[in-house]
ROVO-545852 format. One line per 3 residues: number of its first residue (from 1); their letters; for each residue x, y, z of N, C-alpha, C, CB. Coordinates in Angstrom, 3 decimals. Glycine has a CB too. Layout:
BEGIN
NUM = A = X/Y/Z/X/Y/Z/X/Y/Z/X/Y/Z | ...
END
This chain:
BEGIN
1 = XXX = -127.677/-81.711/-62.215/-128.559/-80.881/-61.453/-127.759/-80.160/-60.381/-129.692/-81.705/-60.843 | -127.744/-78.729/-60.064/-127.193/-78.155/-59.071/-127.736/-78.260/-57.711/-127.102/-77.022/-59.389 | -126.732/-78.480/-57.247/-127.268/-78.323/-55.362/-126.530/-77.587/-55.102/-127.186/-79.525/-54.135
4 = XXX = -127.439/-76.884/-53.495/-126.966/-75.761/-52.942/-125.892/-76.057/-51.672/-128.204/-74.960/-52.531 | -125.075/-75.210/-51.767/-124.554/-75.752/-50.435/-124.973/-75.504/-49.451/-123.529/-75.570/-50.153 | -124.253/-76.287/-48.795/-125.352/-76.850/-47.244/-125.058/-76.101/-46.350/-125.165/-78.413/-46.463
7 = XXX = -126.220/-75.460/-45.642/-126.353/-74.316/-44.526/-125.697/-74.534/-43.633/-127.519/-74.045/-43.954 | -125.042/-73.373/-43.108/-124.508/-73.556/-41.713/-125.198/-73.927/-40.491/-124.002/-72.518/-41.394 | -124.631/-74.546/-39.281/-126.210/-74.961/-38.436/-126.322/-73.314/-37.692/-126.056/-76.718/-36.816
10 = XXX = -127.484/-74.013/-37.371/-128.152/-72.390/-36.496/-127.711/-72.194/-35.373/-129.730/-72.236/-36.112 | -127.200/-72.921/-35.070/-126.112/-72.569/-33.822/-125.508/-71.280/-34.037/-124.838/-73.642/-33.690 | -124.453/-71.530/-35.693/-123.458/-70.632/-36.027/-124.463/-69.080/-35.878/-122.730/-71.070/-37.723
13 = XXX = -125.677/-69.197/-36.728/-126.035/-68.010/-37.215/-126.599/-67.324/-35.719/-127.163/-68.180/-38.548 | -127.114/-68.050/-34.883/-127.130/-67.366/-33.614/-126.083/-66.896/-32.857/-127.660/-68.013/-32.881 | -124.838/-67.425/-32.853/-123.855/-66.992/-32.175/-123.508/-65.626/-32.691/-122.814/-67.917/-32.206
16 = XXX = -123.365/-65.782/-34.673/-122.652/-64.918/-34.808/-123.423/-63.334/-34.529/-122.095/-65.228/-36.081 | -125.150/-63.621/-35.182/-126.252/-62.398/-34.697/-126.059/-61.662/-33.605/-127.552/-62.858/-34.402 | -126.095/-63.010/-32.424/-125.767/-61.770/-30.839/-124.815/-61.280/-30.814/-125.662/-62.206/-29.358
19 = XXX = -123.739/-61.831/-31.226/-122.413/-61.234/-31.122/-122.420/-59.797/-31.997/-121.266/-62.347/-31.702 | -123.015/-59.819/-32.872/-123.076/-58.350/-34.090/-123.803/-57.321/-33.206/-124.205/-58.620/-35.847 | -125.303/-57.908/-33.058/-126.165/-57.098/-32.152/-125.494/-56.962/-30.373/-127.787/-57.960/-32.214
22 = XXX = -124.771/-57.648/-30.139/-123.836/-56.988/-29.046/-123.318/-56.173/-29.204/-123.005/-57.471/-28.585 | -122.432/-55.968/-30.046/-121.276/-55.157/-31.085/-121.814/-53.625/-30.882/-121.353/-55.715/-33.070 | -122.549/-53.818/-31.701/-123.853/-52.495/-32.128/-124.140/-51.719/-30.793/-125.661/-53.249/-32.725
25 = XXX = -124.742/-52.650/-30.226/-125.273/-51.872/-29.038/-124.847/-51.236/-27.859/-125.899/-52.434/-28.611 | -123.618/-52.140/-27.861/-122.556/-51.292/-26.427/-121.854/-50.219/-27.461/-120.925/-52.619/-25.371 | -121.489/-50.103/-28.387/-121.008/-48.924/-29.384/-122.033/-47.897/-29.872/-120.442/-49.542/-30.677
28 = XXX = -123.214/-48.156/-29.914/-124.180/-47.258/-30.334/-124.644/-46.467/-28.870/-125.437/-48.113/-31.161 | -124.696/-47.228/-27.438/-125.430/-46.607/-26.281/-123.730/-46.070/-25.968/-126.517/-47.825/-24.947 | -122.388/-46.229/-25.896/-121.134/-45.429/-25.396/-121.688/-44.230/-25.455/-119.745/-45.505/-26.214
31 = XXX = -121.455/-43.285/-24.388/-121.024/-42.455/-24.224/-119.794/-41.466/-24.383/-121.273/-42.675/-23.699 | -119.991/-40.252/-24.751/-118.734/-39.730/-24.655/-117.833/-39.148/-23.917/-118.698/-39.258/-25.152 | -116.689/-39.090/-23.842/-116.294/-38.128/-22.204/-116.827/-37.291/-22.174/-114.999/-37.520/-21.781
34 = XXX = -117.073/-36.967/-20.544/-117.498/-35.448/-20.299/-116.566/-34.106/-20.766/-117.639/-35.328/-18.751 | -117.185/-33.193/-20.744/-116.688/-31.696/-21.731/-116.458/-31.160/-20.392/-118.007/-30.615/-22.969 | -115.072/-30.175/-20.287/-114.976/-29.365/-19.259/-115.874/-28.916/-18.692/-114.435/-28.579/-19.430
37 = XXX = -116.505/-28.862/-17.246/-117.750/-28.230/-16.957/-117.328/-27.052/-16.262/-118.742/-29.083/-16.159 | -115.785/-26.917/-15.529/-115.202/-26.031/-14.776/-113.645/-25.960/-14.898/-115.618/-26.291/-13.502 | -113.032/-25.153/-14.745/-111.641/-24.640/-15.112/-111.108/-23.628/-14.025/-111.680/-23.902/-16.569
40 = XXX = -110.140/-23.696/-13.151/-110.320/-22.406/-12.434/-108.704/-22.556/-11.806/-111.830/-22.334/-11.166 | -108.105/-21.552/-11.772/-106.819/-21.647/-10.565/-107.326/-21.588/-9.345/-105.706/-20.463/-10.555 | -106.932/-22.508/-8.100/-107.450/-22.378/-7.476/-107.159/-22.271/-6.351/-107.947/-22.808/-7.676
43 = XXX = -105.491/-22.078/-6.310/-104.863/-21.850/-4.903/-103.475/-21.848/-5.623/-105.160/-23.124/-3.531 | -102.337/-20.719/-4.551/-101.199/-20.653/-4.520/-100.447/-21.019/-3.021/-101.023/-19.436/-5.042 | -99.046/-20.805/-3.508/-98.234/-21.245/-2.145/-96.879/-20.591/-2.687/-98.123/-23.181/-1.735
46 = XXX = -96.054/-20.427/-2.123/-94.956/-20.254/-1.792/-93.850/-20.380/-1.031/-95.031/-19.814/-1.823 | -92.366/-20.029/-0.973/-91.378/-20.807/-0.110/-91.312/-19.771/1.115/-89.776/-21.139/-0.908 | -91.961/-18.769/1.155/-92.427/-18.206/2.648/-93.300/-19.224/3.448/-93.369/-16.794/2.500
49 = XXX = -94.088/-19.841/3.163/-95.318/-20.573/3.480/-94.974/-22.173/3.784/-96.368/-20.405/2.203 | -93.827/-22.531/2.824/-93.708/-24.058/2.475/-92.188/-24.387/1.920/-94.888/-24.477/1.246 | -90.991/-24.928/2.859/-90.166/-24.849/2.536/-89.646/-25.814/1.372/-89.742/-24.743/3.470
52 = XXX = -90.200/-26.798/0.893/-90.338/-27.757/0.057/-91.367/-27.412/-0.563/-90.376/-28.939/0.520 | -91.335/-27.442/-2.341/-92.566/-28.428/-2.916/-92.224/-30.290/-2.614/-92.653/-28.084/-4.936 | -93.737/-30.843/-2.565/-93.982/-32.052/-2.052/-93.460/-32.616/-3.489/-95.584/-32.385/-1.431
55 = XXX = -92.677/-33.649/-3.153/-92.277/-34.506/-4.197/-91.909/-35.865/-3.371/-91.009/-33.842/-5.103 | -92.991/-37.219/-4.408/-93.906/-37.126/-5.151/-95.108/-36.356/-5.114/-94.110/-38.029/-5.246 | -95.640/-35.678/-6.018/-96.809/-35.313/-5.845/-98.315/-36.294/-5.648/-96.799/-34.558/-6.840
58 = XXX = -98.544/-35.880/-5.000/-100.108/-36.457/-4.260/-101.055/-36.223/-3.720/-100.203/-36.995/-3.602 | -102.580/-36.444/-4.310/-103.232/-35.557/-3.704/-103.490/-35.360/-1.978/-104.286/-35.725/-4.351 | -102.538/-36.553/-1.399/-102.510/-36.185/0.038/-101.591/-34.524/-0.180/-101.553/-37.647/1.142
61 = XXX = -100.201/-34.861/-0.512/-99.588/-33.689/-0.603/-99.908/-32.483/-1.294/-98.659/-33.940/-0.931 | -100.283/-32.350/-2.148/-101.745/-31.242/-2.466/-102.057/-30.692/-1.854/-102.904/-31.490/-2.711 | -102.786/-31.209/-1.052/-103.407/-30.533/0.206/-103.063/-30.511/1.318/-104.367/-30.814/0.463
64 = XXX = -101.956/-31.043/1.542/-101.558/-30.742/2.829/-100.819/-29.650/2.929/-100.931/-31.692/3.383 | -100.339/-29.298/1.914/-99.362/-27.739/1.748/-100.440/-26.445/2.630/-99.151/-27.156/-0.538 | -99.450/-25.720/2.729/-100.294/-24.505/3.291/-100.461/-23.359/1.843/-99.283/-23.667/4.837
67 = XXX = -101.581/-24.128/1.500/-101.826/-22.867/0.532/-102.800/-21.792/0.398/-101.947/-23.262/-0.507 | -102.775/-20.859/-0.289/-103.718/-19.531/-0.210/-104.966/-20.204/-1.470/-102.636/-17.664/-0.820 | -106.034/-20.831/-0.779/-107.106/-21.152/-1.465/-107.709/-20.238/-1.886/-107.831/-21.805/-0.943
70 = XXX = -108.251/-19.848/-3.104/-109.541/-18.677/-3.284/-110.310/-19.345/-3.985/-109.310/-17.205/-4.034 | -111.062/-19.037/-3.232/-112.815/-20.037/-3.631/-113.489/-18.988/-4.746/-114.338/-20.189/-1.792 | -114.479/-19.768/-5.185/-115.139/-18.972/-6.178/-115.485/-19.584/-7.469/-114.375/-17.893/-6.439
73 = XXX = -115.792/-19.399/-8.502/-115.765/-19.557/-9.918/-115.457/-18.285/-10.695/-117.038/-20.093/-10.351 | -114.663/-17.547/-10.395/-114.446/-16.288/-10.994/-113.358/-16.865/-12.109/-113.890/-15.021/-9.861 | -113.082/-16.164/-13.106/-112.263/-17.338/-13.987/-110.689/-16.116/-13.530/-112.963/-17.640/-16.394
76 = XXX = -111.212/-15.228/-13.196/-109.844/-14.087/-12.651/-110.130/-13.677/-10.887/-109.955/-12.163/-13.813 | -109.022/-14.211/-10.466/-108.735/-14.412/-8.569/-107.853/-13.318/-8.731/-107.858/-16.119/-7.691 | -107.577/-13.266/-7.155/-106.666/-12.499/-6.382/-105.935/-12.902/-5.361/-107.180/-11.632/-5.955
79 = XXX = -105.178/-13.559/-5.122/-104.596/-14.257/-3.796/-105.061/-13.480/-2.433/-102.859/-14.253/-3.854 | -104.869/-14.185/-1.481/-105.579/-13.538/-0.547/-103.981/-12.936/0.421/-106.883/-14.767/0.313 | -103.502/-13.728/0.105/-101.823/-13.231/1.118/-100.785/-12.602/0.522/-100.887/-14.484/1.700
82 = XXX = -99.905/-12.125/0.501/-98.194/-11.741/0.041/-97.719/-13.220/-0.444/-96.976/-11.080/1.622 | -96.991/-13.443/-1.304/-96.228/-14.389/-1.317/-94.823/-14.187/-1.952/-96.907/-15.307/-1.845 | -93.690/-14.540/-1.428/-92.488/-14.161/-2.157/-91.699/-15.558/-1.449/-91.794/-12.359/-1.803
85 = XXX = -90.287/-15.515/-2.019/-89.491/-16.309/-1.967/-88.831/-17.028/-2.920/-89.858/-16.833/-1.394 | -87.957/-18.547/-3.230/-87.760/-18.696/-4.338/-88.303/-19.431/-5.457/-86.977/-18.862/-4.231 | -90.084/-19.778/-4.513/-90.918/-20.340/-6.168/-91.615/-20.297/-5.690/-90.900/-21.586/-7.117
88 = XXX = -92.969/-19.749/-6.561/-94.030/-19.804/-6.226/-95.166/-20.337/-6.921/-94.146/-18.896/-5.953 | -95.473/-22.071/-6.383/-96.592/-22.732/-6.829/-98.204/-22.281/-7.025/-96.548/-23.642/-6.061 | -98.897/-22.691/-8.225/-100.634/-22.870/-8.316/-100.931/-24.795/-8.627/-101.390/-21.632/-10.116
91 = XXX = -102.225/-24.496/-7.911/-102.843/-25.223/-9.070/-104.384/-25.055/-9.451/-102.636/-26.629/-8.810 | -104.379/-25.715/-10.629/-105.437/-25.717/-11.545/-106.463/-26.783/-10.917/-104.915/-26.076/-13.062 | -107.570/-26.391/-11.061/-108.708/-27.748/-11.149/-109.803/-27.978/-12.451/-109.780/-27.587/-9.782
94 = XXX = -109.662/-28.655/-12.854/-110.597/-29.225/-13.877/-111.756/-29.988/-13.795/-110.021/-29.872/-14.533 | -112.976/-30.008/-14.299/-113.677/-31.077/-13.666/-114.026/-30.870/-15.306/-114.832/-30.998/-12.117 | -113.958/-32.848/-16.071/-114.499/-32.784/-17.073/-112.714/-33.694/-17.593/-115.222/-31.050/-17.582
97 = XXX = -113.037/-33.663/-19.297/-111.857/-34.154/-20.100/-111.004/-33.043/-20.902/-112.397/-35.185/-21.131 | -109.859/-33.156/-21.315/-109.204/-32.187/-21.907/-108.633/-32.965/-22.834/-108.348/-31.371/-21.122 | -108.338/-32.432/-24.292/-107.957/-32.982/-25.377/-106.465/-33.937/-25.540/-107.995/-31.870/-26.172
100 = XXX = -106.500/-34.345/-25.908/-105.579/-35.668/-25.565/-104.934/-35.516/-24.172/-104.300/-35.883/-26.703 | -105.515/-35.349/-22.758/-104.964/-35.490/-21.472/-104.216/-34.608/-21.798/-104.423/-36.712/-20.911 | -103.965/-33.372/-22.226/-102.522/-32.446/-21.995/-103.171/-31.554/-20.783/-101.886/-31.295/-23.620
103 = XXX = -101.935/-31.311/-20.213/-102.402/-30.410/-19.157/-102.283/-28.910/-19.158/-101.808/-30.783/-18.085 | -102.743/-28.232/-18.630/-103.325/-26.954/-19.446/-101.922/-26.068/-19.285/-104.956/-26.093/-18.650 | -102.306/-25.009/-20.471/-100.620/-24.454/-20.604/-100.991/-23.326/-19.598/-99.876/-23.790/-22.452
106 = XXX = -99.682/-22.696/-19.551/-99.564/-21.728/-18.032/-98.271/-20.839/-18.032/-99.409/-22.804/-16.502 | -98.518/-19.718/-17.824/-97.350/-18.404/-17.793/-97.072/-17.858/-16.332/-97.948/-16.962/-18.724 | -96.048/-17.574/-16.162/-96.796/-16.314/-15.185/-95.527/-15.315/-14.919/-97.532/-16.977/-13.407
109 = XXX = -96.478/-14.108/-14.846/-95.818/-13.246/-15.527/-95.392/-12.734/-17.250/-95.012/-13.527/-14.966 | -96.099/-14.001/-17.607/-95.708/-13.880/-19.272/-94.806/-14.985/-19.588/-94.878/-12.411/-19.731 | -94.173/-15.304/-18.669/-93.183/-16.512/-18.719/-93.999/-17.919/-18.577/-92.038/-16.381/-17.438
112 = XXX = -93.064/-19.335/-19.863/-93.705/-20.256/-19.181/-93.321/-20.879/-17.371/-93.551/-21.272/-20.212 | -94.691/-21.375/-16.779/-93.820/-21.745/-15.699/-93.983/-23.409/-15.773/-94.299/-20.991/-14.165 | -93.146/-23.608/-14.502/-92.620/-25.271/-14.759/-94.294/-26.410/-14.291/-90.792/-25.707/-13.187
115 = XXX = -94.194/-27.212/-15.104/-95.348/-28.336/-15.213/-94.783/-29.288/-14.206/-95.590/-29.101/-16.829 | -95.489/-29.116/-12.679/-94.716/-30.006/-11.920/-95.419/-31.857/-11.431/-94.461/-28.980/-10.553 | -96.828/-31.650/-11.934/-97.720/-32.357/-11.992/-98.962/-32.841/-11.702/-97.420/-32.689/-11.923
118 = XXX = -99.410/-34.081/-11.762/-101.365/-33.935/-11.827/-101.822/-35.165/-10.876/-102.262/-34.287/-13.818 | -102.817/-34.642/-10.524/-103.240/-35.389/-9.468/-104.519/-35.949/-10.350/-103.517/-34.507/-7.972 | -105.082/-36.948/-10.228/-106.514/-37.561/-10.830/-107.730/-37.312/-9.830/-106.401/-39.305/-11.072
121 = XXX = -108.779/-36.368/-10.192/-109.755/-36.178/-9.004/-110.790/-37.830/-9.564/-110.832/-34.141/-9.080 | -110.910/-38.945/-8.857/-111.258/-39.907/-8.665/-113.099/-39.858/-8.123/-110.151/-40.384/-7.805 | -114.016/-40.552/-9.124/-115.410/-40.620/-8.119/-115.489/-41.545/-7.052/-116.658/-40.978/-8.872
124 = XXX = -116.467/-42.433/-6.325/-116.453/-43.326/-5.517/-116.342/-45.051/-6.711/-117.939/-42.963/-4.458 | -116.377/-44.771/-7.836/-115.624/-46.089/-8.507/-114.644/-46.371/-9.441/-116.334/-46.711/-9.011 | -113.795/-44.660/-8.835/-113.005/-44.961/-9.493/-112.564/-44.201/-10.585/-113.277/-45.876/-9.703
127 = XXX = -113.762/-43.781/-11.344/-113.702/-42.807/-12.454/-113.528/-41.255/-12.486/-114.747/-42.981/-13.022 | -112.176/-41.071/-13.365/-111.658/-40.029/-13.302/-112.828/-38.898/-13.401/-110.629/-40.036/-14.264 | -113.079/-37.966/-12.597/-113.770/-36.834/-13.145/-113.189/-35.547/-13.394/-114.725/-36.601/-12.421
130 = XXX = -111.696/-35.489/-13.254/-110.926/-34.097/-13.452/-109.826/-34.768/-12.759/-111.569/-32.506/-12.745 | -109.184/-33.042/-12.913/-107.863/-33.354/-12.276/-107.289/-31.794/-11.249/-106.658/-33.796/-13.775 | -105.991/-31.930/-10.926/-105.893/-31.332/-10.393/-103.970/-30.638/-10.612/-106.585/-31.977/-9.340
133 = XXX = -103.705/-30.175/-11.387/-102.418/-29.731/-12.093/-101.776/-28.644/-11.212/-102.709/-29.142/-13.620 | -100.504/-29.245/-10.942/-99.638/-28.025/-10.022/-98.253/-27.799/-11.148/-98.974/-28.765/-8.021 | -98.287/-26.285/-10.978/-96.860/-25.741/-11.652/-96.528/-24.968/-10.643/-96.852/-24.880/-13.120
136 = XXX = -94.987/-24.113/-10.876/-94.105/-23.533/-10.031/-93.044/-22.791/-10.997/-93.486/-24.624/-9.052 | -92.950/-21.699/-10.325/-91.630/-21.089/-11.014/-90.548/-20.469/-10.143/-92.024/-19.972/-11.968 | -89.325/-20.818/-10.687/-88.296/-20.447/-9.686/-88.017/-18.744/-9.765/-86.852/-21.368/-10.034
139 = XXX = -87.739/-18.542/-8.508/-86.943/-16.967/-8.776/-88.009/-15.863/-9.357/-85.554/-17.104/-10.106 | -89.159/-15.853/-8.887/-90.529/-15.790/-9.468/-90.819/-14.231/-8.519/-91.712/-17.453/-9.076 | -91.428/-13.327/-9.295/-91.333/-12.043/-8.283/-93.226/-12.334/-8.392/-90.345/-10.045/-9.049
142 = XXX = -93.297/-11.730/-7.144/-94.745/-11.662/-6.183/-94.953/-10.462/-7.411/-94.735/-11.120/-3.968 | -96.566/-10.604/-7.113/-97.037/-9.115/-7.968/-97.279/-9.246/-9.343/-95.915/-7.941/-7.957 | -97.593/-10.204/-9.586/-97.994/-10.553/-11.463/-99.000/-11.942/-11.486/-96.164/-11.094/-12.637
145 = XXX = -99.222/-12.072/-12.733/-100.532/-13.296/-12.657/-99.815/-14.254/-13.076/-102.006/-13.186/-13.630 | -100.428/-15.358/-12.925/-100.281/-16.933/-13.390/-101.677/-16.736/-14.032/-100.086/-18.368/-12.042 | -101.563/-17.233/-15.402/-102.623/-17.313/-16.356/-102.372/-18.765/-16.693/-102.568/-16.227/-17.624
148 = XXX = -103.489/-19.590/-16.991/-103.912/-20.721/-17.474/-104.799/-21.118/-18.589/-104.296/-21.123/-16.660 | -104.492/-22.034/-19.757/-105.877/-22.689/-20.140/-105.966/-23.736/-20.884/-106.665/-21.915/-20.766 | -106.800/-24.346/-21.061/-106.971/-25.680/-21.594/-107.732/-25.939/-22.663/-107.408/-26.428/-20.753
151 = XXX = -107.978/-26.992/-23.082/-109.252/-27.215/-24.591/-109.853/-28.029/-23.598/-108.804/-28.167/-26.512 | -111.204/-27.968/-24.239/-112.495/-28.980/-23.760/-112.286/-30.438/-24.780/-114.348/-28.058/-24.157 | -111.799/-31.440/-24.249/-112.766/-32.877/-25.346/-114.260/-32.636/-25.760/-113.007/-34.546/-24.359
154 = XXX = -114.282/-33.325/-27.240/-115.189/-32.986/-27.884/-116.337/-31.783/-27.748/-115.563/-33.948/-27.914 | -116.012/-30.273/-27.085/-116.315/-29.287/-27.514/-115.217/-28.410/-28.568/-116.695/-28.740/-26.403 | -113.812/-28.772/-27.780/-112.817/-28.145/-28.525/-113.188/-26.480/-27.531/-113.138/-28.274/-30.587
157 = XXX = -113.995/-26.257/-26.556/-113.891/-25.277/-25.923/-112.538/-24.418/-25.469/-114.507/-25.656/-25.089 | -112.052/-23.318/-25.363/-111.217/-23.310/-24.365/-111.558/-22.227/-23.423/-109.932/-23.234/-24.836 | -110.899/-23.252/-22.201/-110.710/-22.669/-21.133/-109.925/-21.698/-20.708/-110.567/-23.304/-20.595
160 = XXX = -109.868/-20.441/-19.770/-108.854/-19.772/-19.555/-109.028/-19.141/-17.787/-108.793/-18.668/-20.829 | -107.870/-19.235/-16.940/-108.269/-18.476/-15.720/-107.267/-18.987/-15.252/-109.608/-18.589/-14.956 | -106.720/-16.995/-14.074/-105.860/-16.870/-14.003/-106.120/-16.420/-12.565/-105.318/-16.311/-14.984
163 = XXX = -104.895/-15.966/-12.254/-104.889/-15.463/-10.310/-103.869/-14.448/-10.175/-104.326/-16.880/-8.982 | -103.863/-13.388/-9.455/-102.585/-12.206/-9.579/-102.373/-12.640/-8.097/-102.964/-10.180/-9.982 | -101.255/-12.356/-7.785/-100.476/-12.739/-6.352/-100.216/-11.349/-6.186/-98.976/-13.849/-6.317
166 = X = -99.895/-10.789/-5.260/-99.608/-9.681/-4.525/-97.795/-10.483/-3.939/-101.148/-9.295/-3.120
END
């Protein structure tokens, strides 16, 4: 006569259930990163203005530079000052994710300029909500644009915006 084999206790089958229906549910309610919501250059500087770029970069040093801010959401600026000398820094702000963390490409003048680095714009726990990307180019003549742009995570959007310096 056949017998069945003998059940696992219900211990097992409860452990393993919540554990599945755990599984499920923190993977089914995830969220996805946020999609670029904003993109913009958003200030320059130069070695008239700032005899050093700050190295390490930080968003104390970021901002402590004396730079030519232009406010706005225009995705095309205008510096507000002259700037000349022998490099002349931007940076970018992002709010949102960009496709594998690359940081957004950048010319100016038509030329690439140098990727000098990124600051993490941080919420109150912590969580990245953008960033904040500084480049520079040496030997750099006043009077032409720095153009920028990036991809959106999971839109695959891209971004583009630029600033002409005088």
């Amino acid at each position: 006569m056949y017998q069945s084999p003998p059940k696992p206790p219900l211990k097992l089958h409860y452990y393993l259930s919540t554990l599945i229906i755990s599984f499920l549910s923190s993977s089914a309610f995830a969220s996805p990163a946020p999609a670029i919501s904003q993109f913009d250059v958003i200030a320059v500087t130069s070695a008239v203005y700032n005899p050093v770029l700050p190295n390490p970069l930080t968003p104390i040093s970021v901002l402590s530079m004396n730079w030519d801010v232009v406010t706005g959401s225009s995705q095309i600026k205008q510096s507000n000052f002259n700037h000349s000398g022998s490099w002349i820094a931007f940076v970018t702000e992002t709010y949102g994710y960009r496709v594998n963390n690359i940081p957004p490409t950048q010319t100016y003048n038509g030329v690439p300029a140098i990727y000098f680095g990124t600051v993490n714009l941080l919420d109150s726990t912590g969580t990245i909500y953008g960033y904040y990307d500084e480049y520079y180019c040496n030997a750099c003549n006043s009077q032409a644009t720095f153009s920028a742009s990036t991809t959106s995570i999971n839109t695959y959007k891209i971004w583009t915006a630029s600033m002409y310096v005088h």
